[in-house]
Backbone atoms as SQL, in Angstrom:
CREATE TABLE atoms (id INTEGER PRIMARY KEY, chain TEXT, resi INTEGER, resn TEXT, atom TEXT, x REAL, y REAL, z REAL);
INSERT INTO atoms VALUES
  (1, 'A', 1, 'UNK', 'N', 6.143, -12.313, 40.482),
  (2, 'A', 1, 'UNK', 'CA', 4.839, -12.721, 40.001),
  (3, 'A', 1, 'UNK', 'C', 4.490, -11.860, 38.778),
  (4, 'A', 2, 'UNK', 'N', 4.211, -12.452, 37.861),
  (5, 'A', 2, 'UNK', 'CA', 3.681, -11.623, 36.674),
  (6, 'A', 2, 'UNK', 'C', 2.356, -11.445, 36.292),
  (7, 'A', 3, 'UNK', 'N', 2.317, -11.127, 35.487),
  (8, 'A', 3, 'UNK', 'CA', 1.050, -10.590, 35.029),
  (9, 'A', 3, 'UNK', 'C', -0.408, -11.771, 34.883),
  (10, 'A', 4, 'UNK', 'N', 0.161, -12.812, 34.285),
  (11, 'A', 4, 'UNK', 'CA', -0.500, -14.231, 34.094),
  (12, 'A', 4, 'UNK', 'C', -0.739, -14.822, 35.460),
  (13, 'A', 5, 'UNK', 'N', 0.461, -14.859, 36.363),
  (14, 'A', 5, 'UNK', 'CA', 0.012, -15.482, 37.353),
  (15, 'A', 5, 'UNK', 'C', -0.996, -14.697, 38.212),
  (16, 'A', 6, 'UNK', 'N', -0.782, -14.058, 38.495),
  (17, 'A', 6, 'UNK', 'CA', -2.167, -12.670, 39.171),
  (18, 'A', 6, 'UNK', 'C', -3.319, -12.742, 38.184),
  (19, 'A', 7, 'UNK', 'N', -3.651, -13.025, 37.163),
  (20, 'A', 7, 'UNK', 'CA', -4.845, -13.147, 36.543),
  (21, 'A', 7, 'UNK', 'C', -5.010, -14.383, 36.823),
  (22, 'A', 8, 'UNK', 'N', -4.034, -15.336, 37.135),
  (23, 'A', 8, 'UNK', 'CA', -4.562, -16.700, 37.409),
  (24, 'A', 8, 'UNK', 'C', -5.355, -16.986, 38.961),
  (25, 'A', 9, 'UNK', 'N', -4.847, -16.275, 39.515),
  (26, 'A', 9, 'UNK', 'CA', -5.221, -15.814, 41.589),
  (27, 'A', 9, 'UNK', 'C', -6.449, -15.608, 41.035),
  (28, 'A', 10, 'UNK', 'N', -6.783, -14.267, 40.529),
  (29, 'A', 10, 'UNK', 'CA', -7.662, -13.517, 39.970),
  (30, 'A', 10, 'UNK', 'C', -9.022, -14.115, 39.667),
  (31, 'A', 11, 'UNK', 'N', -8.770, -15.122, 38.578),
  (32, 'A', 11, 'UNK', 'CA', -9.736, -16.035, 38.037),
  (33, 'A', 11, 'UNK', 'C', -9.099, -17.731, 38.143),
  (34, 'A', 12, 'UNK', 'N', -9.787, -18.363, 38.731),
  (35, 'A', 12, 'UNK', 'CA', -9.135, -19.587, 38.882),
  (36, 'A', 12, 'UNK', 'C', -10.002, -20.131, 37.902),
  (37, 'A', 13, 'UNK', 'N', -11.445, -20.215, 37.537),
  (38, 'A', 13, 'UNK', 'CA', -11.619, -21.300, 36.584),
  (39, 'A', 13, 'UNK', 'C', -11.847, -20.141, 34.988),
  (40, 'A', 14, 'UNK', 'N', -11.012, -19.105, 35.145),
  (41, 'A', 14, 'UNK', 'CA', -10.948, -18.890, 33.429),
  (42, 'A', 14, 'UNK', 'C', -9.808, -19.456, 32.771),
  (43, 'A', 15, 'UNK', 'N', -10.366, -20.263, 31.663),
  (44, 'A', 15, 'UNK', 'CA', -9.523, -21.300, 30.585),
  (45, 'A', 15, 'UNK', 'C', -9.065, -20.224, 29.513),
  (46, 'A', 16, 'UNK', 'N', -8.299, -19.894, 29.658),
  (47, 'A', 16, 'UNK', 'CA', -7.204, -18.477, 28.118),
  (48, 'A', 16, 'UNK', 'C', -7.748, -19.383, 27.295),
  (49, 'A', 17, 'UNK', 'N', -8.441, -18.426, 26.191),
  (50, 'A', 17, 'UNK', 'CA', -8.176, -18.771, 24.498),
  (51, 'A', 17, 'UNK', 'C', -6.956, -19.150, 24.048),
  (52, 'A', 18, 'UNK', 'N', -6.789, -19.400, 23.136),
  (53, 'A', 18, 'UNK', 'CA', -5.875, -19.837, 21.968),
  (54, 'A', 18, 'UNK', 'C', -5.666, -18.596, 21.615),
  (55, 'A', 19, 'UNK', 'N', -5.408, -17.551, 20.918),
  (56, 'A', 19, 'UNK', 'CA', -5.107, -16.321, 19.795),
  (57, 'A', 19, 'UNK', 'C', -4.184, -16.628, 18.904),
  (58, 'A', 20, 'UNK', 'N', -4.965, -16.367, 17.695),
  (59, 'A', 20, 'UNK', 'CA', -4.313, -16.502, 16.787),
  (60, 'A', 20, 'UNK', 'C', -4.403, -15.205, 15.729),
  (61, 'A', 21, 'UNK', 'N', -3.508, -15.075, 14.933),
  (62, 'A', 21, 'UNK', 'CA', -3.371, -13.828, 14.529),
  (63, 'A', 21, 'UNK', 'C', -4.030, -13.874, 13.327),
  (64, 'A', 22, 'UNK', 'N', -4.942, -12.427, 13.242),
  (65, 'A', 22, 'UNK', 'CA', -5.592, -12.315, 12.126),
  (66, 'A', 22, 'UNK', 'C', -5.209, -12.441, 10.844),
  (67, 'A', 23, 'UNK', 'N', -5.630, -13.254, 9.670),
  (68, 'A', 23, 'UNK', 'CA', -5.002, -13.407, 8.769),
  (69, 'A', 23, 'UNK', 'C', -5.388, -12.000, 7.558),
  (70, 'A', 24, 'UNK', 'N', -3.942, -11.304, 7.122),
  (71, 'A', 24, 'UNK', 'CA', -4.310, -10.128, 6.182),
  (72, 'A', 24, 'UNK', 'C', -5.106, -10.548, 4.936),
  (73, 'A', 25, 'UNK', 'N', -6.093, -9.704, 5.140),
  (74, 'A', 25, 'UNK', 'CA', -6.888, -9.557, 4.009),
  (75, 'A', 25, 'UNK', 'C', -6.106, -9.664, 2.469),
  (76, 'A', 26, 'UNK', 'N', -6.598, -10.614, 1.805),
  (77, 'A', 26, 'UNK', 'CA', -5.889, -10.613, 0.440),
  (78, 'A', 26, 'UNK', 'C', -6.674, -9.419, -0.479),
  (79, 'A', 27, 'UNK', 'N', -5.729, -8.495, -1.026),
  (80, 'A', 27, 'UNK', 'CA', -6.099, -7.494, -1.586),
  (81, 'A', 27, 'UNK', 'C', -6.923, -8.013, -3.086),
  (82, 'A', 28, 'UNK', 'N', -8.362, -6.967, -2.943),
  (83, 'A', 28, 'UNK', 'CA', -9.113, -7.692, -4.451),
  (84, 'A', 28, 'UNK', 'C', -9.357, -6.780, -5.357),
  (85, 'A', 29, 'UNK', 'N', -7.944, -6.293, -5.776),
  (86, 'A', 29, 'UNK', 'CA', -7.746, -5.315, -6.456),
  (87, 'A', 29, 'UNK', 'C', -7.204, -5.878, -8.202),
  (88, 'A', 30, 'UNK', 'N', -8.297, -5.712, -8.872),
  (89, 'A', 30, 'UNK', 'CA', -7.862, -5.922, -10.059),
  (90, 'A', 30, 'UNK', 'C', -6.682, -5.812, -10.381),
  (91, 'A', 31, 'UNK', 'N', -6.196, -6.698, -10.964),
  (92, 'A', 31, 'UNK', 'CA', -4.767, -6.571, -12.042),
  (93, 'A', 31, 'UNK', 'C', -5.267, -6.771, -13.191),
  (94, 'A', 32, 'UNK', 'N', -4.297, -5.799, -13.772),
  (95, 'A', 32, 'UNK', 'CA', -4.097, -6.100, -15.413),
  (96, 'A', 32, 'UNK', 'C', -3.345, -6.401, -16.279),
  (97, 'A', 33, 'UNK', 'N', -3.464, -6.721, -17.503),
  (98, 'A', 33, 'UNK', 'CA', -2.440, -7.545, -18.132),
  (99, 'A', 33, 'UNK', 'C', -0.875, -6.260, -18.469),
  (100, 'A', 34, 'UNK', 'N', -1.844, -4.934, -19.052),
  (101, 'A', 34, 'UNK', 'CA', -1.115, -3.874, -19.501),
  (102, 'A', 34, 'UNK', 'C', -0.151, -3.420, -18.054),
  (103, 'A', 35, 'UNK', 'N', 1.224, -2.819, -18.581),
  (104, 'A', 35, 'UNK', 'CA', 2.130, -2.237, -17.119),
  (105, 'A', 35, 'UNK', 'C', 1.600, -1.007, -16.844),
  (106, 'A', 36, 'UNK', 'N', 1.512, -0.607, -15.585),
  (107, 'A', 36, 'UNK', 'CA', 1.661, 0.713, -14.928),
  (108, 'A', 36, 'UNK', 'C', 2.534, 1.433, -15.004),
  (109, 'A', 37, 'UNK', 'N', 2.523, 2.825, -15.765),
  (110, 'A', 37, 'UNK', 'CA', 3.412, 3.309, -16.097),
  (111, 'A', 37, 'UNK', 'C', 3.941, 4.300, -14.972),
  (112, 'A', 38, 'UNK', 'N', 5.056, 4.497, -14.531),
  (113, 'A', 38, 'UNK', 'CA', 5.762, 5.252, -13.392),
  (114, 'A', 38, 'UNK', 'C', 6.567, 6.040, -14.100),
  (115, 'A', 39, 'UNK', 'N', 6.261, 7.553, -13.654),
  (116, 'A', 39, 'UNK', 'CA', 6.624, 8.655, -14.337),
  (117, 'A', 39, 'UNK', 'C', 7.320, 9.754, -13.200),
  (118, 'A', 40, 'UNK', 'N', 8.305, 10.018, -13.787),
  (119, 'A', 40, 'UNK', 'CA', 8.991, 11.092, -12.548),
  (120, 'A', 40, 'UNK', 'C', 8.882, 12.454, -13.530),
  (121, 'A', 41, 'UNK', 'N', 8.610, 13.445, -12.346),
  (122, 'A', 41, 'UNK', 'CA', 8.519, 14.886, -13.148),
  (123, 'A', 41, 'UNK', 'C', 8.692, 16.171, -12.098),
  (124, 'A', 42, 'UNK', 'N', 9.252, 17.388, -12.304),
  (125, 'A', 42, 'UNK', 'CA', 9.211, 18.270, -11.526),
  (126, 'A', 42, 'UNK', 'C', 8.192, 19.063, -11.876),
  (127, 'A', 43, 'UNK', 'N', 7.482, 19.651, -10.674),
  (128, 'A', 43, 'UNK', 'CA', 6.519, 20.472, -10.921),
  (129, 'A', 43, 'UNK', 'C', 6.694, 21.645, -9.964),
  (130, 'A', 44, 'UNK', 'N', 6.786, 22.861, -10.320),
  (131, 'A', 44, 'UNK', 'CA', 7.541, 23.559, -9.232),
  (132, 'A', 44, 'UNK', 'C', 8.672, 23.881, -8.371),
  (133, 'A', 45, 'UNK', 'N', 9.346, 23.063, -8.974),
  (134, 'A', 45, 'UNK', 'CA', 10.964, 22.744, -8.779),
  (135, 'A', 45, 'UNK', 'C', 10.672, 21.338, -7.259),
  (136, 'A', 46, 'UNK', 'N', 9.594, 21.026, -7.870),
  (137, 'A', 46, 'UNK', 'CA', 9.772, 19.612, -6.502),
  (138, 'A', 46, 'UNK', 'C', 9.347, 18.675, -7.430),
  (139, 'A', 47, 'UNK', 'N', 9.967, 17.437, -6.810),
  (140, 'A', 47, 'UNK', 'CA', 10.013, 16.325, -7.807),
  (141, 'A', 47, 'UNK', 'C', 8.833, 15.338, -7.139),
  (142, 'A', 48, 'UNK', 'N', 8.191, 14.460, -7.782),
  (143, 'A', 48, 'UNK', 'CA', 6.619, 14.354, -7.819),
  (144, 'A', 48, 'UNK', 'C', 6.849, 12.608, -8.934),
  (145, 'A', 49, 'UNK', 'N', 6.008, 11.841, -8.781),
  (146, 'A', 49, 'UNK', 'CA', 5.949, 10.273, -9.330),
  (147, 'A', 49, 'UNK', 'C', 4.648, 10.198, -9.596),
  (148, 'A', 50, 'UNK', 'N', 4.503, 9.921, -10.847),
  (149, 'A', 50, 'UNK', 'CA', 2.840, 10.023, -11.344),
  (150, 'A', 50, 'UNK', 'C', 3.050, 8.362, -11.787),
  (151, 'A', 51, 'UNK', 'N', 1.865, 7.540, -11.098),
  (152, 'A', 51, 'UNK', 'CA', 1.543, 6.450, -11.407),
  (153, 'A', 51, 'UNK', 'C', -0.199, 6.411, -12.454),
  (154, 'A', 52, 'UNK', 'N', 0.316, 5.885, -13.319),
  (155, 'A', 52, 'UNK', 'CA', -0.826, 5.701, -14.760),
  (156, 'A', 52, 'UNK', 'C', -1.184, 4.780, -15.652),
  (157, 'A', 53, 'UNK', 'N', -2.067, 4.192, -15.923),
  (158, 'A', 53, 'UNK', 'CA', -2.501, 3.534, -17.039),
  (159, 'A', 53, 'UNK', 'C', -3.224, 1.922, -16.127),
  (160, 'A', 54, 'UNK', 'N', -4.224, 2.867, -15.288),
  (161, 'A', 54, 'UNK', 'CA', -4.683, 1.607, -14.567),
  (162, 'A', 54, 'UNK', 'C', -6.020, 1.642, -15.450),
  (163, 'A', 55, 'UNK', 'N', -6.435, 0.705, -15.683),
  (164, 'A', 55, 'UNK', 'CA', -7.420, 0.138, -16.446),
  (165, 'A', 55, 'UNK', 'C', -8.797, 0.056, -15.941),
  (166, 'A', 56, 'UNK', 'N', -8.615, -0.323, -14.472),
  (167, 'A', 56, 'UNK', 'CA', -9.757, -0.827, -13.520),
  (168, 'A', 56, 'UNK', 'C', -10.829, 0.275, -12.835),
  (169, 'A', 57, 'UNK', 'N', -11.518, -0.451, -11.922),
  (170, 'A', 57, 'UNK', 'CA', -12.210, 0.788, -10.918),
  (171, 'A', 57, 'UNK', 'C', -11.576, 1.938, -10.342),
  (172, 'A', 58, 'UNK', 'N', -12.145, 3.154, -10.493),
  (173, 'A', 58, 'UNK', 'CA', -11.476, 3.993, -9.896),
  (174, 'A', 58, 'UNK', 'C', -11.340, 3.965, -8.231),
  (175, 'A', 59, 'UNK', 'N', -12.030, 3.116, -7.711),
  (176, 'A', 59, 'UNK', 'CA', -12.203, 3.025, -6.220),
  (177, 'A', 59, 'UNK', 'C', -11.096, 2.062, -5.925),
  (178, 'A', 60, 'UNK', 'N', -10.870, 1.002, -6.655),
  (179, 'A', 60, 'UNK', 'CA', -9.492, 0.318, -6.940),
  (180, 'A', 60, 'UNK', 'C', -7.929, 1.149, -6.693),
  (181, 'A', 61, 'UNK', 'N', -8.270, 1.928, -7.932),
  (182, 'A', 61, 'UNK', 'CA', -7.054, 2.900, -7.993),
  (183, 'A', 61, 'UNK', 'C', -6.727, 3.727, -6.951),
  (184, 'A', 62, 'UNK', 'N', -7.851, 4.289, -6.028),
  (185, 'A', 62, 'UNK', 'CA', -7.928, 4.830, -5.075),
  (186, 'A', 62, 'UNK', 'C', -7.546, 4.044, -3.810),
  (187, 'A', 63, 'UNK', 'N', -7.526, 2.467, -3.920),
  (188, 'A', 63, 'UNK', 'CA', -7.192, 2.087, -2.783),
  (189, 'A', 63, 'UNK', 'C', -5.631, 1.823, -2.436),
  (190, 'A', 64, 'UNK', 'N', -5.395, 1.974, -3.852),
  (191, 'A', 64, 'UNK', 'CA', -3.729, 0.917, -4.014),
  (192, 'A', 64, 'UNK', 'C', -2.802, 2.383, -4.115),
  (193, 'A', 65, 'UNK', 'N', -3.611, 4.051, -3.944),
  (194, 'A', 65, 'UNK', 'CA', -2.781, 5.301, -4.313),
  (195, 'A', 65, 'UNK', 'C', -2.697, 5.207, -2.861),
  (196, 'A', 66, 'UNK', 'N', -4.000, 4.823, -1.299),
  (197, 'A', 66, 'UNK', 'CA', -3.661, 5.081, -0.517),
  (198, 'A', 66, 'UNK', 'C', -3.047, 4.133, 0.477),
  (199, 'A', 67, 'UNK', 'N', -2.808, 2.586, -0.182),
  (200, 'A', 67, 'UNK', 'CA', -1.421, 2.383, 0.099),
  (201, 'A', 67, 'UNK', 'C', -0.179, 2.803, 0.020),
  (202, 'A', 68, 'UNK', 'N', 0.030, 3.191, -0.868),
  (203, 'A', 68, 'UNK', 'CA', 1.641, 3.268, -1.738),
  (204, 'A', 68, 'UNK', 'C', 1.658, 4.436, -0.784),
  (205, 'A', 69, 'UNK', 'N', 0.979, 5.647, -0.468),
  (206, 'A', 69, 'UNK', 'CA', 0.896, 6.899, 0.064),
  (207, 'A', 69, 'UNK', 'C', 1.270, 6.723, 1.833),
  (208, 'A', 70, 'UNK', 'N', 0.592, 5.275, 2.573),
  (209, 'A', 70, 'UNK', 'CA', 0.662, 5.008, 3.730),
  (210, 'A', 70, 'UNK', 'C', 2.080, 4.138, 3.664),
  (211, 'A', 71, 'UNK', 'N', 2.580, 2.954, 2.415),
  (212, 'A', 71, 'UNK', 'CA', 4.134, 2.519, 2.956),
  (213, 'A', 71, 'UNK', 'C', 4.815, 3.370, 3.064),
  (214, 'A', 72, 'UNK', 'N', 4.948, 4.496, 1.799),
  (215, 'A', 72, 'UNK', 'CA', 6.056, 5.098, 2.160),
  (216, 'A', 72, 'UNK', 'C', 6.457, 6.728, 2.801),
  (217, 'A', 73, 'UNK', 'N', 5.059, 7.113, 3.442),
  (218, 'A', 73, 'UNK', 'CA', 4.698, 7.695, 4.298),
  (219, 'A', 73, 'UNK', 'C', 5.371, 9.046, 3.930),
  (220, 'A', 74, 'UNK', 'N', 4.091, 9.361, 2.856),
  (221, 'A', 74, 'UNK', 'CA', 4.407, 10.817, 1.717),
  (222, 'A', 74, 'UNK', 'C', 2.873, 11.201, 2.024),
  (223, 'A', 75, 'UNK', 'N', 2.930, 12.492, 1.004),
  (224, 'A', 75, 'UNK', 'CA', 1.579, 12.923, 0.669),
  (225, 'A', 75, 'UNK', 'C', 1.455, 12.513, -1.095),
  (226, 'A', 76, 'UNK', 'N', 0.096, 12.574, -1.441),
  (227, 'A', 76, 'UNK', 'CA', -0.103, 12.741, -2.532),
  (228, 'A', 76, 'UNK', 'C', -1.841, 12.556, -2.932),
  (229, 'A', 77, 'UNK', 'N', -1.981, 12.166, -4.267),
  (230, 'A', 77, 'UNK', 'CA', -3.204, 12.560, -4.394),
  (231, 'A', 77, 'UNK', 'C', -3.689, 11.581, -5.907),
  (232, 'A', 78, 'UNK', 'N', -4.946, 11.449, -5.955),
  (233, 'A', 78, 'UNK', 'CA', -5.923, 10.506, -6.941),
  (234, 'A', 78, 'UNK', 'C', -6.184, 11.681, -7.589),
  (235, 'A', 79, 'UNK', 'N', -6.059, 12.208, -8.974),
  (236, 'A', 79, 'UNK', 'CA', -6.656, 13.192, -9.593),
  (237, 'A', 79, 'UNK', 'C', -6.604, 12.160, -11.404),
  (238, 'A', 80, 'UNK', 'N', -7.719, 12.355, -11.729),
  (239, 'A', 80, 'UNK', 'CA', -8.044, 12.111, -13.284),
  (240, 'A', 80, 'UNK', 'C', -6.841, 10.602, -13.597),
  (241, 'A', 81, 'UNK', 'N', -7.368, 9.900, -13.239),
  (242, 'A', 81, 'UNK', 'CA', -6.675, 8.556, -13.110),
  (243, 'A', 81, 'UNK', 'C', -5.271, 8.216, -13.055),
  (244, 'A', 82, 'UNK', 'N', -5.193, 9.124, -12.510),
  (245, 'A', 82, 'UNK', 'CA', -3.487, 9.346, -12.051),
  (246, 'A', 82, 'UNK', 'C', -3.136, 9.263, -10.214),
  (247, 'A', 83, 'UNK', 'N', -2.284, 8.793, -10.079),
  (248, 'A', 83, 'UNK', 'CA', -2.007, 8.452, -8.777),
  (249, 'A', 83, 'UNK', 'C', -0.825, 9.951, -8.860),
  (250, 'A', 84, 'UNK', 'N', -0.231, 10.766, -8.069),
  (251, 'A', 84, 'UNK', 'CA', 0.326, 11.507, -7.987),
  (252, 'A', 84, 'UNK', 'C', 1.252, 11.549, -6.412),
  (253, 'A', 85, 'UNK', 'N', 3.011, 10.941, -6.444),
  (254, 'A', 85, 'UNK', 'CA', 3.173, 11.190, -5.094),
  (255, 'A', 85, 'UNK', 'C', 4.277, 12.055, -4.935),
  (256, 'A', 86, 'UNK', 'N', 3.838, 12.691, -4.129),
  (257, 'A', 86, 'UNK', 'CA', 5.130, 13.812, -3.708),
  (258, 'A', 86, 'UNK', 'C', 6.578, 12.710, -3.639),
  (259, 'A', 87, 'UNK', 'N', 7.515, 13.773, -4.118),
  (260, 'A', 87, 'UNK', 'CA', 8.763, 12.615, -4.333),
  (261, 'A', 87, 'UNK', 'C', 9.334, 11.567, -4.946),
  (262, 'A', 88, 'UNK', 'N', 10.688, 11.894, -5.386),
  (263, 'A', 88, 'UNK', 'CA', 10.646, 10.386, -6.169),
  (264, 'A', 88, 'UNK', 'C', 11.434, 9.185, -5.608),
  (265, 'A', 89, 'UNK', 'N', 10.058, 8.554, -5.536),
  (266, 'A', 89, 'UNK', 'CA', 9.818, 7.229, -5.234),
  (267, 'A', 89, 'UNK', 'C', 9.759, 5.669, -6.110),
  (268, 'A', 90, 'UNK', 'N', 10.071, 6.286, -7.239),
  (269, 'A', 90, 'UNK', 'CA', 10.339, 5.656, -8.237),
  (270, 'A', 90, 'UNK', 'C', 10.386, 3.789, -8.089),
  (271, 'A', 91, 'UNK', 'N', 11.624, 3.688, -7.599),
  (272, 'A', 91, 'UNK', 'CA', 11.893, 2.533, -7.269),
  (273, 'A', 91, 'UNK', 'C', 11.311, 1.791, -6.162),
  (274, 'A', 92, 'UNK', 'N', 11.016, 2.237, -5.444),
  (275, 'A', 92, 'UNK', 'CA', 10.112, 1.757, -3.982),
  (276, 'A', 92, 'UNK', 'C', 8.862, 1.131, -4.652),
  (277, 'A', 93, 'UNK', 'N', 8.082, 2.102, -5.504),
  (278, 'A', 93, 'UNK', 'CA', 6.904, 2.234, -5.538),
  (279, 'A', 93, 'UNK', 'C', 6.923, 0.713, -7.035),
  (280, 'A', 94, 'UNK', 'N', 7.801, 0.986, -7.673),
  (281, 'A', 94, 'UNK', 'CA', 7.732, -0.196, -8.275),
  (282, 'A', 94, 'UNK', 'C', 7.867, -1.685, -8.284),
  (283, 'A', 95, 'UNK', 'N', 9.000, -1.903, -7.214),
  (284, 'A', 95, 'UNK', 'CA', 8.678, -2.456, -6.410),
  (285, 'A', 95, 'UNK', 'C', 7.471, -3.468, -5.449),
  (286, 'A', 96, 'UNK', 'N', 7.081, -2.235, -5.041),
  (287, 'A', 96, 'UNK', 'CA', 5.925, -2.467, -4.047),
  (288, 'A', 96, 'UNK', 'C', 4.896, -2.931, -5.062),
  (289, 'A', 97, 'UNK', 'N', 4.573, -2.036, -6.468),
  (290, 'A', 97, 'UNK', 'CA', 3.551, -3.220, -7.488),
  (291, 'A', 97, 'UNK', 'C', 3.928, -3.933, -7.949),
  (292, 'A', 98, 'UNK', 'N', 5.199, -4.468, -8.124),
  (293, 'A', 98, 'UNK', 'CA', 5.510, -5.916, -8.563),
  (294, 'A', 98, 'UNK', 'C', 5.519, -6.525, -7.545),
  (295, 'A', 99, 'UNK', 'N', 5.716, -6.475, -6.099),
  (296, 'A', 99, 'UNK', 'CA', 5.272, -7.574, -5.265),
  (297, 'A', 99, 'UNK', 'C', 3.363, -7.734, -5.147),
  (298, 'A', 100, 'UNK', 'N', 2.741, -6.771, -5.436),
  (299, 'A', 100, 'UNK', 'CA', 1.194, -6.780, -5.882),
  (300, 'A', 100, 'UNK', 'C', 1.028, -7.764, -6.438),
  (301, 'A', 101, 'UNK', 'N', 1.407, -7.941, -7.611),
  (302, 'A', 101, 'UNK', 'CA', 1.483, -8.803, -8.632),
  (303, 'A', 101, 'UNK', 'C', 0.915, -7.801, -10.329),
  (304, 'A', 102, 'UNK', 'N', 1.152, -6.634, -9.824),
  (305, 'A', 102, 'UNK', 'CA', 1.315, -5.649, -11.330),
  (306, 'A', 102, 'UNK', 'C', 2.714, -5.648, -12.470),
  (307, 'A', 103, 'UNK', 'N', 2.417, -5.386, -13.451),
  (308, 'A', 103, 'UNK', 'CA', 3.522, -5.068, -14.264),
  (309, 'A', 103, 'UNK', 'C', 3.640, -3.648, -14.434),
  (310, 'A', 104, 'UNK', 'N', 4.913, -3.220, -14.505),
  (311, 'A', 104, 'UNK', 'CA', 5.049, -1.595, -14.433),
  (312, 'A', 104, 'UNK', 'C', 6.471, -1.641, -15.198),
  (313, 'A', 105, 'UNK', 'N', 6.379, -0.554, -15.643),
  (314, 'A', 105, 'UNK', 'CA', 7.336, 0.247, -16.814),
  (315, 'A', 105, 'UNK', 'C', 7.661, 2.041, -16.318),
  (316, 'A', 106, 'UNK', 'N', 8.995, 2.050, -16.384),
  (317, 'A', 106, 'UNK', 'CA', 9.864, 2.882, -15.445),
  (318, 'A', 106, 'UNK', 'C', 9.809, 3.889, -17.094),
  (319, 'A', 107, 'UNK', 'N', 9.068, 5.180, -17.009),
  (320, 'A', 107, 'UNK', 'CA', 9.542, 5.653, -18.013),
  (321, 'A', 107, 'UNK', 'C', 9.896, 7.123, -17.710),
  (322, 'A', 108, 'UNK', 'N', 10.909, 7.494, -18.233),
  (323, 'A', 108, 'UNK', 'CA', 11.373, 9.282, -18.080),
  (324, 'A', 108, 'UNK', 'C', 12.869, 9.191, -16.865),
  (325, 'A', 109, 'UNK', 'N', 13.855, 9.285, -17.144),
  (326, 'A', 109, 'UNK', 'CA', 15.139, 9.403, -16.475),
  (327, 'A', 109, 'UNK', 'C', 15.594, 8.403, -16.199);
């Protein structure tokens, strides 16, 4: 006996919902025409991916630094319109804004 049938003993005239799965929020994050520029650099002898040249709200920029920060499950940081992530992530991260629907430009190595 499983789980369904014992809730069925349980409750004889409860009719189950339907469930259906929540549909993801479509992100309403400005795009722009200009690319995002993706920059690799050492700082301290650790290597670090500075994402730049977003155009839009800074609360924007802030939302799409703490994606990129939660896929690929780094640290980093929003400072002076720069996205900053520990590691290079280079390719992931470009990636991940061209499936956004951003244009980005790979510059430095």
């Amino acid at each position: 006996m499983d789980l369904q049938d014992q809730l069925k003993n349980l409750f004889p005239d409860h009719v189950p919902e339907e469930t259906s799965e929540p549909e993801a929020p479509e992100s309403d994050i400005w795009l722009q025409d200009d690319p995002l520029l993706c920059k690799y650099e050492k700082r301290k002898g650790k290597p670090i991916t500075i994402i730049e040249g977003y155009t839009g709200a800074d609360s924007d920029f802030k939302q799409l630094a703490k994606e990129i920060k939660q896929l690929l499950s780094v640290g980093g940081s929003f400072k002076n319109e720069k996205i900053i992530i520990q590691g290079d992530y280079r390719d992931k991260i470009m990636k991940f804004l061209q499936e956004k629907g951003f244009k980005t430009k790979r510059v430095g190595g």
